[in-house]
N, C-alpha and C positions, 0 to 999 in steps of 0.2 A: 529481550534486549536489556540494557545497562538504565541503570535507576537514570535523575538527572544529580547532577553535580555542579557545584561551585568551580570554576576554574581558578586554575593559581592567580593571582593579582586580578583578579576581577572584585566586582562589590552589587548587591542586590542582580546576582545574572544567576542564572539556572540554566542550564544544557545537559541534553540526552542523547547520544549517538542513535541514529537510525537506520543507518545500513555503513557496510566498510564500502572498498573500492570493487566496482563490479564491474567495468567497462565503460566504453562510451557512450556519452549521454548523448541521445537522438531527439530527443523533444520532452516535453513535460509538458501538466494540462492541472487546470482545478477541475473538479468533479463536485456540483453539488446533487446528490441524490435523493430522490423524497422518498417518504416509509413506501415500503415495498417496489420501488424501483430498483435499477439497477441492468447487468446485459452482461454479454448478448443474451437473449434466450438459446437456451443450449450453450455448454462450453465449444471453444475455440479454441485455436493453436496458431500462430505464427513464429516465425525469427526471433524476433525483439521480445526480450526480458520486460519486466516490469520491477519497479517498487512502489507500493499503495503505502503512501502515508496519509493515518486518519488523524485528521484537523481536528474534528465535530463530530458528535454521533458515534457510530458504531456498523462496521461493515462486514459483511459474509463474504468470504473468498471462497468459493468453490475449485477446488484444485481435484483432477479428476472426480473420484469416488468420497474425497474427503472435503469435510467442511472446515474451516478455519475463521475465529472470530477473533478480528482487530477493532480494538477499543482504542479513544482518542489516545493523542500524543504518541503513536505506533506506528509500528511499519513491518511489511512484509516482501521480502524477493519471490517473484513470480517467473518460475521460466516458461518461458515461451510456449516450449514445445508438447506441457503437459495442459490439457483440456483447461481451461478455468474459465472462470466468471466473477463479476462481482455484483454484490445485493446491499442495499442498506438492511440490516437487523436492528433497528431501534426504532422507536415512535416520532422522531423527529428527523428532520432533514440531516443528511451526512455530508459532511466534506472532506473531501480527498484529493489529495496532490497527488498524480500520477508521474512517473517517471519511466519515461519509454529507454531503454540502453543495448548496448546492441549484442546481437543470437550468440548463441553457444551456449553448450550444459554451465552449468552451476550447481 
């Protein structure tokens, strides 16, 4: 994803895009996760996409067979329908904004 940036006519503000337009937004949730937690056990699939944005810490996205690590100020699209999970990967508590939006490929 895009570094953060100064916007035009802004002053001491810093922003980083973390996801474009991907559908409608169904719900959103904070997640705080402690070292070695995280779910479900065993990946799952439903409808609804994701996007994990990490707050804090540091999290394991399991997306079928691969692993993917999102470090703070990040984010990642999850779709639905491929197997995943998430895990905290770091020694301290993780937090994460979840972003539920609605099925279809991506």
């Amino acid at each position: 994803m895009e570094q953060f940036i100064t916007p035009p006519n802004h002053k001491g503000f810093s922003a980083k895009k973390l996801f474009d337009e991907s559908g409608k937004i169904k719900w959103g949730a904070i997640a705080y996760i402690d070292k070695n937690g995280g779910g479900p056990e065993g990946n799952h699939t439903h409808s609804e996409n994701h996007i994990f944005i990490v707050v804090d810490g540091e999290a394991k996205i399991i997306l079928g067979d691969k692993e993917v690590i999102v470090k703070k100020n990040d984010s990642i699209f999850v779709n639905g329908m491929t197997p995943h999970s998430i895990w905290n990967n770091a020694d301290q508590t993780a937090t994460v904004i979840k972003i539920s939006i609605e099925g279809g490929a991506e």
